[in-house]
ROPA-10177 format. One record per atom (N, C-alpha, C): residue number from 1; x, y, z; residue in one letter. Coordinates in steps of 0.2 Angstrom, whole numbers, plus 5000, padded with zeros to 4 digits. Example, Ala and Ser with C-alpha at 12.3 -4.5 7.8 and 13.67 -1.06 7.14 Angstrom:
@num 1, east 5066, north 4972, up 5039, residu a
@num 1, east 5062, north 4978, up 5039, residu a
@num 1, east 5066, north 4984, up 5039, residu a
@num 2, east 5064, north 4989, up 5035, residu s
@num 2, east 5068, north 4995, up 5036, residu s
@num 2, east 5064, north 5000, up 5039, residu s
# end
This chain:
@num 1, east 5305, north 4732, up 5262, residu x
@num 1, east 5304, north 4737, up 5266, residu x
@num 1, east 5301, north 4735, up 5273, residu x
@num 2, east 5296, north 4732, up 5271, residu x
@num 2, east 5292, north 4728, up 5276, residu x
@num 2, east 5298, north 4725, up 5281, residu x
@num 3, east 5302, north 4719, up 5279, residu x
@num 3, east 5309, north 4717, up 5284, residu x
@num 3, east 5311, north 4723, up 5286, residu x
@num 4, east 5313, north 4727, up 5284, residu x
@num 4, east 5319, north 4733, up 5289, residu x
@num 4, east 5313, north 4734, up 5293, residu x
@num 5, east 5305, north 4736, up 5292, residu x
@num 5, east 5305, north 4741, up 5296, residu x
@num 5, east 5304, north 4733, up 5304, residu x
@num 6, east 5300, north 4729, up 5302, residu x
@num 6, east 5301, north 4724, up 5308, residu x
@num 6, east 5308, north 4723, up 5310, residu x
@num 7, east 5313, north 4723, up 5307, residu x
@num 7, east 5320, north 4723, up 5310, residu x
@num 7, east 5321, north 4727, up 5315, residu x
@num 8, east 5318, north 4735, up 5314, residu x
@num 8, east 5320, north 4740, up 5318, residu x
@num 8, east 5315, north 4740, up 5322, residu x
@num 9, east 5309, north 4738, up 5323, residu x
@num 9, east 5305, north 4738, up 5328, residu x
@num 9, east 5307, north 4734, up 5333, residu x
@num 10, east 5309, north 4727, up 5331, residu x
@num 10, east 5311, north 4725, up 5337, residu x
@num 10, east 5319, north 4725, up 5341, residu x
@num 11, east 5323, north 4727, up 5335, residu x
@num 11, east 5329, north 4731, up 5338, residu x
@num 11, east 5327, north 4737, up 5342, residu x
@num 12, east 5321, north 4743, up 5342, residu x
@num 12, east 5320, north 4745, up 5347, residu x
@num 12, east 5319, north 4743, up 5351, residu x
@num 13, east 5316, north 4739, up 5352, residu x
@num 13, east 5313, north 4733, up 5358, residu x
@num 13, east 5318, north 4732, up 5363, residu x
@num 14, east 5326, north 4730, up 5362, residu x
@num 14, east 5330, north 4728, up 5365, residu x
@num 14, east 5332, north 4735, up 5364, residu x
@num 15, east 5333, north 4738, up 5362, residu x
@num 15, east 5338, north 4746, up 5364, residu x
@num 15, east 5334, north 4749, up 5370, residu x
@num 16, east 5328, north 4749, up 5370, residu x
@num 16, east 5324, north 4754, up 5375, residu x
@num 16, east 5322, north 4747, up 5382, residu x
@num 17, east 5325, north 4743, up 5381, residu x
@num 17, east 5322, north 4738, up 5385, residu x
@num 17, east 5325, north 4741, up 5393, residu x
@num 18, east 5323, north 4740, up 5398, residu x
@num 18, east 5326, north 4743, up 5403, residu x
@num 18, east 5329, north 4737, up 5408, residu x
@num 19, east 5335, north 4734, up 5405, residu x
@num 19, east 5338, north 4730, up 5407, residu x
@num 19, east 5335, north 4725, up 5409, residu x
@num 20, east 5340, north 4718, up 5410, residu x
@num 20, east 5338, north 4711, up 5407, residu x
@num 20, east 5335, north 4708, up 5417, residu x
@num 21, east 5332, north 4704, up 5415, residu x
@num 21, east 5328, north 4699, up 5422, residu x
@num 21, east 5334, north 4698, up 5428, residu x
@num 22, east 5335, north 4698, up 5434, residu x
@num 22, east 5340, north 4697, up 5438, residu x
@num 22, east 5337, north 4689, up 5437, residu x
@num 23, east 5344, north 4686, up 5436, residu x
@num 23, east 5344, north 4678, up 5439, residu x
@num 23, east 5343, north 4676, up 5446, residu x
@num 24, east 5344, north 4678, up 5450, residu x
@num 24, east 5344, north 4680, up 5458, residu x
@num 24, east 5343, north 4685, up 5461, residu x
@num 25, east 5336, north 4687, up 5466, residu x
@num 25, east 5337, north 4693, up 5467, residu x
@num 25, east 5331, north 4690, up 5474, residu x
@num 26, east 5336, north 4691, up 5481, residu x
@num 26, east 5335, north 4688, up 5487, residu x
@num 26, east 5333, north 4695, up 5493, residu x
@num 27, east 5328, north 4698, up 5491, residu x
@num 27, east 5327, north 4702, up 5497, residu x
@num 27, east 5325, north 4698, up 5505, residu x
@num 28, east 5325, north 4700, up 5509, residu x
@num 28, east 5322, north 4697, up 5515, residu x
@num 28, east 5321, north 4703, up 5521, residu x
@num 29, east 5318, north 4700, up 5525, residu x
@num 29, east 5316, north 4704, up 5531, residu x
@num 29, east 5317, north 4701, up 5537, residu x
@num 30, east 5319, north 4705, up 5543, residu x
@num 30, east 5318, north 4700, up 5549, residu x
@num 30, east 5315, north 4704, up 5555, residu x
@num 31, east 5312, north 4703, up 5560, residu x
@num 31, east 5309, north 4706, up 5563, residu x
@num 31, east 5315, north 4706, up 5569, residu x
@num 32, east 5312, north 4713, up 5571, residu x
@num 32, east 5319, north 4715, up 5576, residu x
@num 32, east 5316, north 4714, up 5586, residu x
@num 33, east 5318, north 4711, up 5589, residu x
@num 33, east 5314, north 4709, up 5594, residu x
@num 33, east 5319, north 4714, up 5601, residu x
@num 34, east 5315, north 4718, up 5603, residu x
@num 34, east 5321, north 4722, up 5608, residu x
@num 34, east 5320, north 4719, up 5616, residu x
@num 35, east 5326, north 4717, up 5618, residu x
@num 35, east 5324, north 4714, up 5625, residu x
@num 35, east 5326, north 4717, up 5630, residu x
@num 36, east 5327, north 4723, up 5632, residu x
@num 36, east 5324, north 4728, up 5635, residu x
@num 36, east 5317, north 4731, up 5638, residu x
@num 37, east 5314, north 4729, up 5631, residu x
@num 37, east 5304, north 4730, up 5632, residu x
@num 37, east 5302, north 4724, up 5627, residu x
@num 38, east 5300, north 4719, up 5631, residu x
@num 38, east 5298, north 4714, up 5628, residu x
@num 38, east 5289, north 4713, up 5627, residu x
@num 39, east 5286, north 4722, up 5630, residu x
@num 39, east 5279, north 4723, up 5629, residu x
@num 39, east 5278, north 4731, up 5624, residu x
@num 40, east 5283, north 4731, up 5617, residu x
@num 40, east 5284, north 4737, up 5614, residu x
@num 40, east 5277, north 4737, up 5609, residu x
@num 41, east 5274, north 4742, up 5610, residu x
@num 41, east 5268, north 4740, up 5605, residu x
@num 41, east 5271, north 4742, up 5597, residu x
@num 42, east 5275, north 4744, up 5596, residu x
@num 42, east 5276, north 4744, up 5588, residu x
@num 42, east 5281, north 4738, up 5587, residu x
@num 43, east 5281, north 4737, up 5582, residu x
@num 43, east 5287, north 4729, up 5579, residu x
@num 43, east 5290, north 4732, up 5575, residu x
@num 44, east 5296, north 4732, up 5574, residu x
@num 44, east 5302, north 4734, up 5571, residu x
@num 44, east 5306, north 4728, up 5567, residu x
@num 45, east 5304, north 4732, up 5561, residu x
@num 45, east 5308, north 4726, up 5556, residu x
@num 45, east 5314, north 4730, up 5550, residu x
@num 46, east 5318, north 4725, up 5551, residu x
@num 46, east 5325, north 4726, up 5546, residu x
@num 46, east 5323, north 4723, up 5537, residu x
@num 47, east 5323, north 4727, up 5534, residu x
@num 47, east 5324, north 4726, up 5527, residu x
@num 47, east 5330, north 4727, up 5523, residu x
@num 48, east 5329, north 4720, up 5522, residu x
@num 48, east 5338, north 4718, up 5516, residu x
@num 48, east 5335, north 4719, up 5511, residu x
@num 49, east 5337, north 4726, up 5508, residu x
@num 49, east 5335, north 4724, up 5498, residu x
@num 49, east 5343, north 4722, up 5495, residu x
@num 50, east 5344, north 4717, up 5491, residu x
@num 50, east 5350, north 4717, up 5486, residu x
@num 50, east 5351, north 4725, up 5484, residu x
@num 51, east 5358, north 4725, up 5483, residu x
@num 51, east 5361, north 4733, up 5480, residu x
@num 51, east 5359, north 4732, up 5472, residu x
@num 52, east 5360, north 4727, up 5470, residu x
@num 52, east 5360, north 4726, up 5462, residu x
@num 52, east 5355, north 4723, up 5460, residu x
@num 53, east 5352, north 4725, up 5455, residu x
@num 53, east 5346, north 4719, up 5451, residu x
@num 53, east 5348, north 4720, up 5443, residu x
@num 54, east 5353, north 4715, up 5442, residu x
@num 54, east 5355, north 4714, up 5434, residu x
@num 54, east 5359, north 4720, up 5434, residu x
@num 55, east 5356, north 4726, up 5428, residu x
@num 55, east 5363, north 4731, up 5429, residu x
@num 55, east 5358, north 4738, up 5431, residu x
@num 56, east 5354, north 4736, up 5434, residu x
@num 56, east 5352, north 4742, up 5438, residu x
@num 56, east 5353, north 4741, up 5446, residu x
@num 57, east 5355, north 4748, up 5450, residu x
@num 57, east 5355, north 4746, up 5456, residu x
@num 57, east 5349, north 4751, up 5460, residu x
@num 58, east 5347, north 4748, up 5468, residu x
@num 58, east 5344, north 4752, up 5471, residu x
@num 58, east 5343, north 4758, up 5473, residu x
@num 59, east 5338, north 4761, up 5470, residu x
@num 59, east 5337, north 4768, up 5471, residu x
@num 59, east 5332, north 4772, up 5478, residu x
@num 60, east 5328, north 4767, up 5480, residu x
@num 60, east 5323, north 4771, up 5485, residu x
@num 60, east 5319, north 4762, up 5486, residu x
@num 61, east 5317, north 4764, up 5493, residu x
@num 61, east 5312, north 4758, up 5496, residu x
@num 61, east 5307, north 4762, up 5500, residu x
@num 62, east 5301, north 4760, up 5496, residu x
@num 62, east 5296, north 4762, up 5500, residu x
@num 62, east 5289, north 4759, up 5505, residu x
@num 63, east 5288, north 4761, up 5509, residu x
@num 63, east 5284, north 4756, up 5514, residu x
@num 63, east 5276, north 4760, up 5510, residu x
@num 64, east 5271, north 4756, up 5510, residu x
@num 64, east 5264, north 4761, up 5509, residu x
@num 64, east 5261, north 4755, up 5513, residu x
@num 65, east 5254, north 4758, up 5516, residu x
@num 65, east 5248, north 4755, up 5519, residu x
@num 65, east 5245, north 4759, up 5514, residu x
@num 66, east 5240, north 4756, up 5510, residu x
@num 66, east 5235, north 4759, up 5506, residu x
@num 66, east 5229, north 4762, up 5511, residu x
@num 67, east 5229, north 4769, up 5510, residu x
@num 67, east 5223, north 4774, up 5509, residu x
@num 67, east 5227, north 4776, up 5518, residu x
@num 68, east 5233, north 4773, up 5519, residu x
@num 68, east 5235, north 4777, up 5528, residu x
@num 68, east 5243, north 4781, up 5527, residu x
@num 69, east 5246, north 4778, up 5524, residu x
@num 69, east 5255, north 4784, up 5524, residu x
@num 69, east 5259, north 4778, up 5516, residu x
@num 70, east 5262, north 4781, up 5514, residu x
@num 70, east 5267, north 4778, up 5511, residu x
@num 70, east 5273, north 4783, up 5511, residu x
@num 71, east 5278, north 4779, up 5515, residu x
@num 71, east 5284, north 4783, up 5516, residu x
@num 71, east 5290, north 4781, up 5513, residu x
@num 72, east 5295, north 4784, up 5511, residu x
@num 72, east 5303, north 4783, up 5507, residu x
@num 72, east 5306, north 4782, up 5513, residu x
@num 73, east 5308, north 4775, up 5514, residu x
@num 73, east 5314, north 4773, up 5520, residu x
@num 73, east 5321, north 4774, up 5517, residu x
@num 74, east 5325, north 4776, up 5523, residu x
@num 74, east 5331, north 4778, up 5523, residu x
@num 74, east 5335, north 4770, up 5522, residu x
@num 75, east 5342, north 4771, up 5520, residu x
@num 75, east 5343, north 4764, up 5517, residu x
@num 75, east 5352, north 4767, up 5517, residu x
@num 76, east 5353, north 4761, up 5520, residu x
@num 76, east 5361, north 4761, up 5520, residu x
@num 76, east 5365, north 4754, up 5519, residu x
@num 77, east 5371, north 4756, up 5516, residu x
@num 77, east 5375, north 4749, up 5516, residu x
@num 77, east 5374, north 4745, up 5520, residu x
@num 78, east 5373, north 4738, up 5521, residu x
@num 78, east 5375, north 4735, up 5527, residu x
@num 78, east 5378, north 4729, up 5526, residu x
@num 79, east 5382, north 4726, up 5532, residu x
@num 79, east 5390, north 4723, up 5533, residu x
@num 79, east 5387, north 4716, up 5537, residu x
@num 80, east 5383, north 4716, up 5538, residu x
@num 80, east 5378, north 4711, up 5545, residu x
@num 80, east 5379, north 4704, up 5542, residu x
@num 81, east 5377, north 4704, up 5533, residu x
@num 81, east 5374, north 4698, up 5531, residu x
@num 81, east 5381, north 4697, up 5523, residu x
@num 82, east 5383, north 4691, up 5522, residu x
@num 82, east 5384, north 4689, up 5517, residu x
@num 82, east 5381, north 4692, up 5512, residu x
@num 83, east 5383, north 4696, up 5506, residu x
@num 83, east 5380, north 4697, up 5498, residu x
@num 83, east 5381, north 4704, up 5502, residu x
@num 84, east 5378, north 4708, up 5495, residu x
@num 84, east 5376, north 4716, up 5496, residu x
@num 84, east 5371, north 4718, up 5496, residu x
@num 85, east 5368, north 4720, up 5502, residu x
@num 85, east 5362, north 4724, up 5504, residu x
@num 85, east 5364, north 4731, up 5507, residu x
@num 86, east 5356, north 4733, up 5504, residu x
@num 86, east 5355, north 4739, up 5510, residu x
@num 86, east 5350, north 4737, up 5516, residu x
@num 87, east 5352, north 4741, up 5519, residu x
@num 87, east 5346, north 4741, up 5524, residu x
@num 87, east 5342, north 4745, up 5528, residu x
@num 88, east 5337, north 4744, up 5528, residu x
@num 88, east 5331, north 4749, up 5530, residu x
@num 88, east 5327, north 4746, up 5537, residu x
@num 89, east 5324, north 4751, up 5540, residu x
@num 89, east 5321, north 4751, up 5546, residu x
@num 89, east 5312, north 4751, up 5544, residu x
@num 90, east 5309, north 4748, up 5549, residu x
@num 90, east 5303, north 4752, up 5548, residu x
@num 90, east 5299, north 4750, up 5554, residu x
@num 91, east 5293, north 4753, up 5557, residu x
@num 91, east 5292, north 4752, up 5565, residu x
@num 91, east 5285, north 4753, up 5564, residu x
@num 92, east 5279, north 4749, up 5564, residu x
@num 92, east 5272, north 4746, up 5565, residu x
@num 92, east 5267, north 4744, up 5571, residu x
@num 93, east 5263, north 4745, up 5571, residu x
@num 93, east 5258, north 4744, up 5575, residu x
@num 93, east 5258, north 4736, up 5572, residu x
@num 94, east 5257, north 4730, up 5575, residu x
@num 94, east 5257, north 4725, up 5573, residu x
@num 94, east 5248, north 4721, up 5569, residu x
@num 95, east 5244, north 4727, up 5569, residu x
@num 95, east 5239, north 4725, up 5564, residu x
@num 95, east 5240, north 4727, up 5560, residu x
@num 96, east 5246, north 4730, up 5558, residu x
@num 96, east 5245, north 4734, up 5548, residu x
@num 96, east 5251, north 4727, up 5547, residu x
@num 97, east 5255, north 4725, up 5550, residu x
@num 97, east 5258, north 4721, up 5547, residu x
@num 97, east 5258, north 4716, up 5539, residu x
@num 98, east 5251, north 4712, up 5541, residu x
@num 98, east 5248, north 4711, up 5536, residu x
@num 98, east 5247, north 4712, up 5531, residu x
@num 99, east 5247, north 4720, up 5530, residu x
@num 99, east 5245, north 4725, up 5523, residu x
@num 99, east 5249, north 4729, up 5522, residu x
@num 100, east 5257, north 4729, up 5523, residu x
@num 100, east 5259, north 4735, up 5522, residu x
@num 100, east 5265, north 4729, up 5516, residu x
@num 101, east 5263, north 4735, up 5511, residu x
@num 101, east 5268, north 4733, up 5507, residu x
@num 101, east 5274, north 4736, up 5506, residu x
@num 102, east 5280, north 4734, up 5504, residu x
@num 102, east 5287, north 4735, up 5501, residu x
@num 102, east 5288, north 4737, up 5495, residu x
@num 103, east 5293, north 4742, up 5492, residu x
@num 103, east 5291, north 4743, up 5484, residu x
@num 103, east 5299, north 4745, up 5485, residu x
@num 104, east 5302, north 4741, up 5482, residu x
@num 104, east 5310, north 4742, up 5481, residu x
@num 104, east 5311, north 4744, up 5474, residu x
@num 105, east 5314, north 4751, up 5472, residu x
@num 105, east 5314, north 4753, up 5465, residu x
@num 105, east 5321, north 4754, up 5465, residu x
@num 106, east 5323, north 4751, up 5458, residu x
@num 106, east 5330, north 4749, up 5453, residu x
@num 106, east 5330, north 4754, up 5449, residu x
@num 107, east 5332, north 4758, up 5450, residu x
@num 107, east 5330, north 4766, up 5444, residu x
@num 107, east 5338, north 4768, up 5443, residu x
@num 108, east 5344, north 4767, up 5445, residu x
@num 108, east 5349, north 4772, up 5444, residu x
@num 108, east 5353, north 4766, up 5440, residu x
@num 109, east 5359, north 4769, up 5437, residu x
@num 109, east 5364, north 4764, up 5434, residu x
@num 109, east 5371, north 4764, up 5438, residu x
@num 110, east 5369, north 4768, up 5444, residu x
@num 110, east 5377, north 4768, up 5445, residu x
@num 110, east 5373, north 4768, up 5454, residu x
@num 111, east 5380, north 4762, up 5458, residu x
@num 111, east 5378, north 4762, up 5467, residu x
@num 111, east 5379, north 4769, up 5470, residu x
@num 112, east 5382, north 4773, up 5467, residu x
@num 112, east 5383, north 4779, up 5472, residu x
@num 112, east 5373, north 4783, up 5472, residu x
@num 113, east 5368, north 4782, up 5465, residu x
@num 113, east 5362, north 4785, up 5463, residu x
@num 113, east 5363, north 4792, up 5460, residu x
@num 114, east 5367, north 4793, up 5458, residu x
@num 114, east 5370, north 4798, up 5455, residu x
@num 114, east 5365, north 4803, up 5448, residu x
@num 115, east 5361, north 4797, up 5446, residu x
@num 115, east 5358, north 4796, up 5438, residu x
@num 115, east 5354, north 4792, up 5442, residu x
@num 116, east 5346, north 4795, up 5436, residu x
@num 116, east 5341, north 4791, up 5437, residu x
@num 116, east 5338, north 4788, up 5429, residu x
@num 117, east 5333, north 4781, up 5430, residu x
@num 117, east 5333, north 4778, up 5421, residu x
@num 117, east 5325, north 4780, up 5424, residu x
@num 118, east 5319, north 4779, up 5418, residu x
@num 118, east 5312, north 4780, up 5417, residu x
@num 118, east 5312, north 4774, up 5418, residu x
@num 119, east 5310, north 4769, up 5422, residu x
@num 119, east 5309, north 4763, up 5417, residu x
@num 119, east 5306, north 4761, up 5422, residu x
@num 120, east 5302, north 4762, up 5427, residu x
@num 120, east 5297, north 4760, up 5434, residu x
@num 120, east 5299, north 4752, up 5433, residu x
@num 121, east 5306, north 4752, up 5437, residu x
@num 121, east 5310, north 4747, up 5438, residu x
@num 121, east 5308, north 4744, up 5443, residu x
@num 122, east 5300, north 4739, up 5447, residu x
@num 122, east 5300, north 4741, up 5452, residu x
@num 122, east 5299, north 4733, up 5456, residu x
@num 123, east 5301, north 4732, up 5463, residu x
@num 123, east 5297, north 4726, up 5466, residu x
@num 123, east 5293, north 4726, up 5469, residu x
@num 124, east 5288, north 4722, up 5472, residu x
@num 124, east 5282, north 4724, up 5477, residu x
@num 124, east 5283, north 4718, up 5481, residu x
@num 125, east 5281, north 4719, up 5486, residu x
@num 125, east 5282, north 4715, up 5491, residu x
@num 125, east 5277, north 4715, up 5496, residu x
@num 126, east 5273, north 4713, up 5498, residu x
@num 126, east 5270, north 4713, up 5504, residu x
@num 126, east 5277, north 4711, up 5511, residu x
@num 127, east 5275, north 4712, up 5517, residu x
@num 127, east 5281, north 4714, up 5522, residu x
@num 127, east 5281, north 4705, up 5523, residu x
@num 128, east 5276, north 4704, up 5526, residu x
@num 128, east 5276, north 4696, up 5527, residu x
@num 128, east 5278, north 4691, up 5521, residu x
@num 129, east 5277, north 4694, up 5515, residu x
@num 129, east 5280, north 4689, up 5511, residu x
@num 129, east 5288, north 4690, up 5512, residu x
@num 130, east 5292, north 4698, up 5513, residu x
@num 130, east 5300, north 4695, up 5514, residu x
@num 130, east 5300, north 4694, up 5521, residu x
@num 131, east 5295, north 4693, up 5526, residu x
@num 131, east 5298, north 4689, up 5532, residu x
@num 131, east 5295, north 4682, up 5532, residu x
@num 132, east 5295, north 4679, up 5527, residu x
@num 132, east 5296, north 4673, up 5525, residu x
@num 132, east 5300, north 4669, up 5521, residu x
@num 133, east 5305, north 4673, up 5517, residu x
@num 133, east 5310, north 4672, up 5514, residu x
@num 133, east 5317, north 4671, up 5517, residu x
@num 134, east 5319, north 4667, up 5515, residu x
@num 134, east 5326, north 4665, up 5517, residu x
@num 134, east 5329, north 4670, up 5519, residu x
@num 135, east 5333, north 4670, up 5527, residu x
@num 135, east 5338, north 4677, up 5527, residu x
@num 135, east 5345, north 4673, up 5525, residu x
@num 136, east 5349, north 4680, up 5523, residu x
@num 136, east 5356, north 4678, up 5518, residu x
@num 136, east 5360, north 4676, up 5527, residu x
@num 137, east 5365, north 4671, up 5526, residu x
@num 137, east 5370, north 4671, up 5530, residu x
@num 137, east 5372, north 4675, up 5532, residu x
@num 138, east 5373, north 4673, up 5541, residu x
@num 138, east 5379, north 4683, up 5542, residu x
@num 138, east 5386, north 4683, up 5541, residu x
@num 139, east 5386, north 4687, up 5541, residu x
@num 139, east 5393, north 4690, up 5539, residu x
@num 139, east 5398, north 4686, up 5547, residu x
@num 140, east 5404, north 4685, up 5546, residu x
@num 140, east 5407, north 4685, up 5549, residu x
@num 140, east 5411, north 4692, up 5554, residu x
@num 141, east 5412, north 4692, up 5560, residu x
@num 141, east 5413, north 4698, up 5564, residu x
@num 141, east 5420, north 4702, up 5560, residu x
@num 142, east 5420, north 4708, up 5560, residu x
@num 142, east 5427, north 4711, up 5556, residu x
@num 142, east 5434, north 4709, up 5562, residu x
@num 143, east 5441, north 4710, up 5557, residu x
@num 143, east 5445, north 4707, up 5563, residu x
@num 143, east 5445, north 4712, up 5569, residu x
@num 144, east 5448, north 4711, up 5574, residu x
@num 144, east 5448, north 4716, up 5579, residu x
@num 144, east 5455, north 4721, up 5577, residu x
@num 145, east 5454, north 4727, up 5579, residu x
@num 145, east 5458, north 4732, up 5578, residu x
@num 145, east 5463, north 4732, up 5584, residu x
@num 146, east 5469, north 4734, up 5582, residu x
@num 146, east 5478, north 4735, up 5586, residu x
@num 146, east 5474, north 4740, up 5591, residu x
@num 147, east 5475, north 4740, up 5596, residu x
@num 147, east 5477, north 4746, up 5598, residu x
@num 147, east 5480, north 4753, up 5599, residu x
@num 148, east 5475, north 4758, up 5599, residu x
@num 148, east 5481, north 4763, up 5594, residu x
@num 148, east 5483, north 4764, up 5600, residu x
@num 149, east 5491, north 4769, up 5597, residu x
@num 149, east 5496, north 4773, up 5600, residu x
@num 149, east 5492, north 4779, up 5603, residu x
@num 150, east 5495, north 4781, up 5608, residu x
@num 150, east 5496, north 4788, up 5612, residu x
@num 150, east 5499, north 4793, up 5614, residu x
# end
């Protein structure tokens, strides 16, 4: 009896587990430099999160400064870089830089977000730590289009 029931403890272990460690999981960040106004007081930076982590895909990215805003950045496919990312925006005063952290959450099973899983599926990042990390290759330009008809 003892055996069965440690067999089903740890068979729930893996049935409830909220999917397995990503092998590779390559967020990055790059700061966006506008050469129009080269004295812009906020700094704007681009965040690549991977679409997938294992078999969960991205479901929200959030910026927080503790004890000042934490906000849910809008996030869209993006075509710029080799691999699948999304991509987000976010625009700082350059002394929060330092402190602001990243929280990219893996909660749904399906890329459309359709369905959500419990399982505080999450990353943390300080910003500086992914403007330190390797950006992915860019994408090569799409072919140019025919001209259409009139």
């Amino acid at each position: 009896m003892r055996t069965f029931l440690a067999f089903i403890f740890l068979f729930s272990l893996k049935v409830f587990a909220c999917g397995e460690k990503a092998k590779e999981f390559l967020p990055f960040s790059v700061e966006i430099l506008e050469k129009t106004n080269p004295n812009q007081k906020l700094k704007v930076y681009e965040i690549l999160s991977p679409i997938q982590k294992g078999d969960t895909f991205l479901s929200s990215v959030t910026a927080n400064l503790d004890g000042e805003f934490e906000l849910d950045l809008d996030i869209h496919e993006d075509f710029s870089y080799i691999g699948e990312y999304y991509r987000s925006y976010l625009s700082v005063a350059s002394k929060h830089v330092d402190k602001i952290e990243i929280i990219m959450s893996y909660n749904t099973t399906k890329k459309d977000r359709s369905d959500i899983i419990f399982c505080a599926n999450w990353k943390v990042f300080k910003l500086t730590e992914l403007l330190s990390f390797e950006s992915a290759e860019e994408a090569p330009p799409p072919p140019p289009r025919a001209p259409s008809e009139r």
